[in-house]
ChimeraX commands (.cxc) that place a marker at each C-alpha (Angstrom):
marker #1 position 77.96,-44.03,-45.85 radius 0.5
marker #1 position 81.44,-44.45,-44.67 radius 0.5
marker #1 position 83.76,-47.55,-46.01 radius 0.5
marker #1 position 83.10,-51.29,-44.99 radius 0.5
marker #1 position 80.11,-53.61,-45.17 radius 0.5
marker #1 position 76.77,-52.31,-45.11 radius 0.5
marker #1 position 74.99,-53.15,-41.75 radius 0.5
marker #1 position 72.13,-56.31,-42.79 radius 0.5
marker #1 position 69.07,-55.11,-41.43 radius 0.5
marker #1 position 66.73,-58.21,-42.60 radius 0.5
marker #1 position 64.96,-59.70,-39.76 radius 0.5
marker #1 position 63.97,-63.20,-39.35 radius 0.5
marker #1 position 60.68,-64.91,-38.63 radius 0.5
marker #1 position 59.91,-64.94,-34.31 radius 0.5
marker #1 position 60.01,-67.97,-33.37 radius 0.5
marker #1 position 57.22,-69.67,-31.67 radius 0.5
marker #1 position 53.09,-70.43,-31.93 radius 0.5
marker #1 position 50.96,-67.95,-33.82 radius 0.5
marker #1 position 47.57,-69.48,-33.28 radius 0.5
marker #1 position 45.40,-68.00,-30.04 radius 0.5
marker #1 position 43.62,-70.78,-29.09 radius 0.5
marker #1 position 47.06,-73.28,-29.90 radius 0.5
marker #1 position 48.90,-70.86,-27.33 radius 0.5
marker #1 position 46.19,-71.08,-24.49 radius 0.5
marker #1 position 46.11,-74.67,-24.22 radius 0.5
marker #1 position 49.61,-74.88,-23.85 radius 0.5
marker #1 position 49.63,-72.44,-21.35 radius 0.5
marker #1 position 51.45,-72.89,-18.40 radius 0.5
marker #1 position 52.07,-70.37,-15.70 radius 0.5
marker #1 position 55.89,-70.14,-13.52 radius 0.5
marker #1 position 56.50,-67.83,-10.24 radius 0.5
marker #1 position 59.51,-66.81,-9.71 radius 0.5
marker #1 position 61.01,-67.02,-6.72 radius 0.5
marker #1 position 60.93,-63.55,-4.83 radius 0.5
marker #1 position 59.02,-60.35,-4.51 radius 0.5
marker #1 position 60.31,-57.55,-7.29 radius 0.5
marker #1 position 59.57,-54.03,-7.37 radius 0.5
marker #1 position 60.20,-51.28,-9.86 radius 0.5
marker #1 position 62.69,-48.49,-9.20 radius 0.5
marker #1 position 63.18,-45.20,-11.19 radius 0.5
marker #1 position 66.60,-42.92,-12.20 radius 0.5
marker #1 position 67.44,-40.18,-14.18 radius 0.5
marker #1 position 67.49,-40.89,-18.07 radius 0.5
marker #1 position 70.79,-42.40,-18.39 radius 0.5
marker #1 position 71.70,-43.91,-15.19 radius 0.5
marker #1 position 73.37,-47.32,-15.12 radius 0.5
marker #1 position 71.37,-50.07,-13.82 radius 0.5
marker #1 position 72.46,-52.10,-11.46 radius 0.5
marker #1 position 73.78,-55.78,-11.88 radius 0.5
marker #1 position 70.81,-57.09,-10.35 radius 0.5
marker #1 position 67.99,-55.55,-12.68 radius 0.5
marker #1 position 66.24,-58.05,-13.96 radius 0.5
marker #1 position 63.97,-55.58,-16.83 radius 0.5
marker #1 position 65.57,-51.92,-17.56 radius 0.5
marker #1 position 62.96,-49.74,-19.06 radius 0.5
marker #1 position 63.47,-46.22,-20.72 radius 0.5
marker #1 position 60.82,-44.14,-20.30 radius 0.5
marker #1 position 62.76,-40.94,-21.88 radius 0.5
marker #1 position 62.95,-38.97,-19.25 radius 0.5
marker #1 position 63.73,-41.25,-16.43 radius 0.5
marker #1 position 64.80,-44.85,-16.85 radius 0.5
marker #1 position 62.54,-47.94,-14.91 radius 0.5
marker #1 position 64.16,-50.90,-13.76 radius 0.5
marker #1 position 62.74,-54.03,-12.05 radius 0.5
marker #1 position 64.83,-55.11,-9.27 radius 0.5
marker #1 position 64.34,-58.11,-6.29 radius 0.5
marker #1 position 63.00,-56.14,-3.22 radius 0.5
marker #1 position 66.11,-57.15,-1.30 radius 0.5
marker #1 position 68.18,-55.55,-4.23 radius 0.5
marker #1 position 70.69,-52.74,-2.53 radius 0.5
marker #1 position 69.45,-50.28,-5.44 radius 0.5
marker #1 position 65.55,-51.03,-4.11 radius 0.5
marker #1 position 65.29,-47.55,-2.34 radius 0.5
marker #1 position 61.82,-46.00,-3.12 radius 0.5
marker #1 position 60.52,-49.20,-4.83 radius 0.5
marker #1 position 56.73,-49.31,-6.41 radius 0.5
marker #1 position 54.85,-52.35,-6.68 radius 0.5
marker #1 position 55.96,-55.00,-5.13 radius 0.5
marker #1 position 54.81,-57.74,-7.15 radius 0.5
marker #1 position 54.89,-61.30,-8.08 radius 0.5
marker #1 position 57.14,-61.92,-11.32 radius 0.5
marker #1 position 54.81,-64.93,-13.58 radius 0.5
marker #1 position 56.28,-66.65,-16.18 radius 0.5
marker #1 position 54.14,-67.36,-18.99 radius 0.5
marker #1 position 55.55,-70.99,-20.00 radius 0.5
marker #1 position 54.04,-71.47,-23.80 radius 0.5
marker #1 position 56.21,-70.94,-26.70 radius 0.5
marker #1 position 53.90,-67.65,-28.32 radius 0.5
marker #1 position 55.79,-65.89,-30.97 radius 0.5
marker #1 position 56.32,-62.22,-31.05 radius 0.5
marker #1 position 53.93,-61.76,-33.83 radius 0.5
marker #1 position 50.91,-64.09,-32.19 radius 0.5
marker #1 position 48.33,-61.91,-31.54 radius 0.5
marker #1 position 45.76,-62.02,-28.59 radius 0.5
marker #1 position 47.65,-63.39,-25.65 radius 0.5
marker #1 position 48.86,-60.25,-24.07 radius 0.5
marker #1 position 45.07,-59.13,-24.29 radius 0.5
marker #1 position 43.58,-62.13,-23.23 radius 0.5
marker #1 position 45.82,-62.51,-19.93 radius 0.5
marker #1 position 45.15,-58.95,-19.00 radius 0.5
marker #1 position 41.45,-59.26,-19.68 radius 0.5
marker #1 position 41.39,-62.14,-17.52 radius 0.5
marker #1 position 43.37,-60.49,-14.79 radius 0.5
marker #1 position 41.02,-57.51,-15.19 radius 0.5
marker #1 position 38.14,-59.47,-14.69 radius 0.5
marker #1 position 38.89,-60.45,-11.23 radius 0.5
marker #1 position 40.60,-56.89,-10.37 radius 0.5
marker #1 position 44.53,-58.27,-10.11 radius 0.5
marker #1 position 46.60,-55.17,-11.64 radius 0.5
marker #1 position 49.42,-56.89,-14.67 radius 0.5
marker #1 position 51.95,-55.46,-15.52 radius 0.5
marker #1 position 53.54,-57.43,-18.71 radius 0.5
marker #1 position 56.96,-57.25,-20.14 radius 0.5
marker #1 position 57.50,-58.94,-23.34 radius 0.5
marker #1 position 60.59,-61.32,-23.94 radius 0.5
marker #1 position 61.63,-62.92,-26.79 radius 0.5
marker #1 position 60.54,-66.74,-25.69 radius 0.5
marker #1 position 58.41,-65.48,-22.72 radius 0.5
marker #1 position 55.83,-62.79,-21.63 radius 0.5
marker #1 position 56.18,-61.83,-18.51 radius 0.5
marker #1 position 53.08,-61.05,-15.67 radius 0.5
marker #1 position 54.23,-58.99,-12.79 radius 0.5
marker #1 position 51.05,-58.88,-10.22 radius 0.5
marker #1 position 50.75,-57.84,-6.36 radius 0.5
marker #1 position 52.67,-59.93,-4.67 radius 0.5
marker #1 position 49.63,-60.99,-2.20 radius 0.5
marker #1 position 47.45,-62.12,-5.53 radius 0.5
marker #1 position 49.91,-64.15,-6.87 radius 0.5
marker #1 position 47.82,-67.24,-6.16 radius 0.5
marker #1 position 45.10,-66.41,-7.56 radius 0.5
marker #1 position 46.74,-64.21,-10.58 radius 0.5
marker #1 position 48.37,-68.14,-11.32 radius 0.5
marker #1 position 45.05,-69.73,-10.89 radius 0.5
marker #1 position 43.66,-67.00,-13.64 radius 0.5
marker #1 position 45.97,-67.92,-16.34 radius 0.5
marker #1 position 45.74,-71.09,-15.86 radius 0.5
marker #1 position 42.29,-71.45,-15.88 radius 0.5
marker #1 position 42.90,-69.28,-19.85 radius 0.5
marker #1 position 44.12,-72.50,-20.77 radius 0.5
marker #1 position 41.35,-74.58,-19.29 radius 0.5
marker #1 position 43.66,-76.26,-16.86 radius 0.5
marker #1 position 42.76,-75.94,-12.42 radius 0.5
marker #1 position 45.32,-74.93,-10.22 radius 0.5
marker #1 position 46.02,-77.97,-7.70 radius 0.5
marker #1 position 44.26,-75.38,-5.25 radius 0.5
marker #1 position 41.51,-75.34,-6.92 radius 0.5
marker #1 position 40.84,-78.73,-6.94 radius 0.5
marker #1 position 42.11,-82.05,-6.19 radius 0.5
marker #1 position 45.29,-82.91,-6.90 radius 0.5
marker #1 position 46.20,-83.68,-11.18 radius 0.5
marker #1 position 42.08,-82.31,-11.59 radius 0.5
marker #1 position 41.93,-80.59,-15.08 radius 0.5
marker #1 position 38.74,-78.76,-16.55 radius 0.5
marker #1 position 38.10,-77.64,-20.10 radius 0.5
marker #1 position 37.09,-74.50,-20.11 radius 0.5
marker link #1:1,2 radius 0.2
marker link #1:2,3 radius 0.2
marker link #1:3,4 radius 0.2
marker link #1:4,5 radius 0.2
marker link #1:5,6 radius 0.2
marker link #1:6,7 radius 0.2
marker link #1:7,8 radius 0.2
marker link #1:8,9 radius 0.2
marker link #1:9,10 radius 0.2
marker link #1:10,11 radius 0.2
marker link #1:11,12 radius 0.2
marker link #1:12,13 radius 0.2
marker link #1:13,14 radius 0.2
marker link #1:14,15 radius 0.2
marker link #1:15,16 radius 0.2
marker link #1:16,17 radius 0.2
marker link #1:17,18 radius 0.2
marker link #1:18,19 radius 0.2
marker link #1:19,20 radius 0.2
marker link #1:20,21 radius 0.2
marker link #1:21,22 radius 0.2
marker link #1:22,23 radius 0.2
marker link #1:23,24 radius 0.2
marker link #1:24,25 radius 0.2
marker link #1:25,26 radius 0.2
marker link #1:26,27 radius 0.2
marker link #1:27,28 radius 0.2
marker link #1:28,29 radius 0.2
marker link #1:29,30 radius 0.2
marker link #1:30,31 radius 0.2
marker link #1:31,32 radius 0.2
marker link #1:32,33 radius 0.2
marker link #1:33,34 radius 0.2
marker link #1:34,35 radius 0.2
marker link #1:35,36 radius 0.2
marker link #1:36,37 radius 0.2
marker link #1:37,38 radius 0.2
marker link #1:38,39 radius 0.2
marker link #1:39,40 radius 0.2
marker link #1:40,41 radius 0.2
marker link #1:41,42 radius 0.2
marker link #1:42,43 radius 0.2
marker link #1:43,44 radius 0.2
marker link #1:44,45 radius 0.2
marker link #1:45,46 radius 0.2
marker link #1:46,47 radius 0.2
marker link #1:47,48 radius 0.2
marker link #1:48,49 radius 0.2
marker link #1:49,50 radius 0.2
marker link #1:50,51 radius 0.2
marker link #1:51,52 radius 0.2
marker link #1:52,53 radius 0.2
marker link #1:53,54 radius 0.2
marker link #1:54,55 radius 0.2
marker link #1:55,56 radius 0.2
marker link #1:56,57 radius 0.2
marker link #1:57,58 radius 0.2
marker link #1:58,59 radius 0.2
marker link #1:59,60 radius 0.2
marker link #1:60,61 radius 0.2
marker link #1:61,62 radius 0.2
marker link #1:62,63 radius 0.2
marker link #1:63,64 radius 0.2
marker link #1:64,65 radius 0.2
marker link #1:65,66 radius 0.2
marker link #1:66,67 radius 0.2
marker link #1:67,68 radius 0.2
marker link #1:68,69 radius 0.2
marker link #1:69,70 radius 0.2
marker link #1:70,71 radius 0.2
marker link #1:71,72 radius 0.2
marker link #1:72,73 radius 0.2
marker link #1:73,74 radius 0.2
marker link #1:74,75 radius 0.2
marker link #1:75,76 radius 0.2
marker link #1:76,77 radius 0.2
marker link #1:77,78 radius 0.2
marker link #1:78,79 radius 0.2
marker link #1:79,80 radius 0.2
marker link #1:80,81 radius 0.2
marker link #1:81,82 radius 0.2
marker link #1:82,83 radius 0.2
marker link #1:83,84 radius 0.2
marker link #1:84,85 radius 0.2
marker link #1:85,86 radius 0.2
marker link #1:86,87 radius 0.2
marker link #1:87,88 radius 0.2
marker link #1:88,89 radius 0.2
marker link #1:89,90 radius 0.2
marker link #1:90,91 radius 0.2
marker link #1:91,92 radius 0.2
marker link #1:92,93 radius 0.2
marker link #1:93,94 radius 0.2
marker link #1:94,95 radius 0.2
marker link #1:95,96 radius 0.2
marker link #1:96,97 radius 0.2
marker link #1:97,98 radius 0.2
marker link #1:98,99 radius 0.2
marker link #1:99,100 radius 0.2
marker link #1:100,101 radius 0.2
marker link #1:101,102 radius 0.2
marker link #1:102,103 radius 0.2
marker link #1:103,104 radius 0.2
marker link #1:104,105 radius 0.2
marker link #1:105,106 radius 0.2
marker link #1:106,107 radius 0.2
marker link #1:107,108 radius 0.2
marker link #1:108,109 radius 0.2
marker link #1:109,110 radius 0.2
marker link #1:110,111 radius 0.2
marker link #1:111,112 radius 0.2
marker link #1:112,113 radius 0.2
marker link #1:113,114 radius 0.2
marker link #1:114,115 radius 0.2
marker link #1:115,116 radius 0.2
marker link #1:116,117 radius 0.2
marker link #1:117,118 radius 0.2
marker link #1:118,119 radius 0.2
marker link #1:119,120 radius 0.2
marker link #1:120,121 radius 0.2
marker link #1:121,122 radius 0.2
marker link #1:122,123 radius 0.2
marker link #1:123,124 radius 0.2
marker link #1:124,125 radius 0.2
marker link #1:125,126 radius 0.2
marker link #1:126,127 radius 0.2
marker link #1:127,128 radius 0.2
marker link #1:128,129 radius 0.2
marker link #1:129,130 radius 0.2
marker link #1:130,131 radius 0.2
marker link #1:131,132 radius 0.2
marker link #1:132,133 radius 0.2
marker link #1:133,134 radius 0.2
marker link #1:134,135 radius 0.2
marker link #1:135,136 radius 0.2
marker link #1:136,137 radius 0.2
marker link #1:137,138 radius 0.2
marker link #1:138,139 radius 0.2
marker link #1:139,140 radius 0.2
marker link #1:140,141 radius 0.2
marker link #1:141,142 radius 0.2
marker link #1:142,143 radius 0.2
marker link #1:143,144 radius 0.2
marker link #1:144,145 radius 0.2
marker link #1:145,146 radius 0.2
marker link #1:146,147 radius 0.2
marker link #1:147,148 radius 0.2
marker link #1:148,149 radius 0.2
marker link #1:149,150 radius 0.2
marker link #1:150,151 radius 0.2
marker link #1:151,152 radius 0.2
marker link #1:152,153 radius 0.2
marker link #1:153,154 radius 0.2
marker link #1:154,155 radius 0.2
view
C-alpha cells in the first residue's frame, strides 16, 4: 500500500425501523408525479442528467428516466414510480417481500429499487391506483377510494 492514510472501511449501523410488523403500520405509500420508463446503453455510457436510478447490469447499463426525458428512445415499462414513506432500515428484513407478495397477489408487476431512507415500487402506470391501495392496505390503512373519506381498517 502506497503512502498516506489508510482508507476506513468501518460501516455504520442503517438507519431506520428493523421490526416487520413496526414498519407496516407506519406504512405510507407516495406517487410521484409522472410516468417513468427504463432505458438501456452500452456498459459505460453516461447517463443523462435526468436519470432518476442508473443501473449496471455488466454488460449494458439501465437507467430510469421520465417518459418525456429526451434520452427516452426505446423505453420499457412505463410505470408508476411509489414511494414507500416508512423509515425501514437497510437491514429490516421482510418488507421488500411482503410488498411484492402483495402486489403478486393481485397480478400488478413491481419493480423495487432500494434507497437508503426509501424503497422504491415502480408498477404499470395504469395500476397505480390500485398498486397504492395494495400497500396501503399492508399496513391496515384504506385508500380514500376505497372507502369514505379518513375510513381506516385494521387488517
Amino acid at each position: 500500500m502506497g503512502k498516506g492514510k489508510a482508507r476506513d472501511t468501518r460501516s455504520v449501523p442503517a438507519p431506520g425501523e428493523l421490526d416487520l410488523d413496526t414498519i407496516l403500520d407506519g406504512l405510507g405509500v407516495e406517487r410521484r408525479p409522472g410516468v417513468y420508463g427504463y432505458v438501456a446503453a452500452p456498459a459505460g455510457t453516461a447517463p443523462p442528467s435526468d436519470a432518476l436510478a442508473v443501473i449496471d447490469e455488466g454488460a449494458e447499463v439501465c437507467w430510469v428516466l421520465p417518459v418525456d426525458s429526451p434520452a427516452a428512445t426505446d423505453l420499457v415499462f412505463p410505470c408508476a414510480w411509489l414511494t414507500l414513506r416508512v423509515a425501514s432500515s437497510l437491514d429490516a428484513v421482510g418488507l421488500t417481500a411482503a410488498c411484492a407478495s402483495a402486489l403478486a397477489a393481485r397480478a400488478i408487476p413491481a419493480n423495487i429499487i432500494a434507497g437508503l431512507r426509501h424503497d422504491h415500487v415502480l408498477v404499470p402506470d395504469e395500476r397505480a391506483a390500485e398498486a397504492i391501495a395494495v400497500l396501503r392496505a399492508l399496513g391496515g390503512r384504506v385508500d380514500a377510494a376505497d372507502g369514505p373519506p379518513g375510513t381506516e381498517r385494521r387488517a
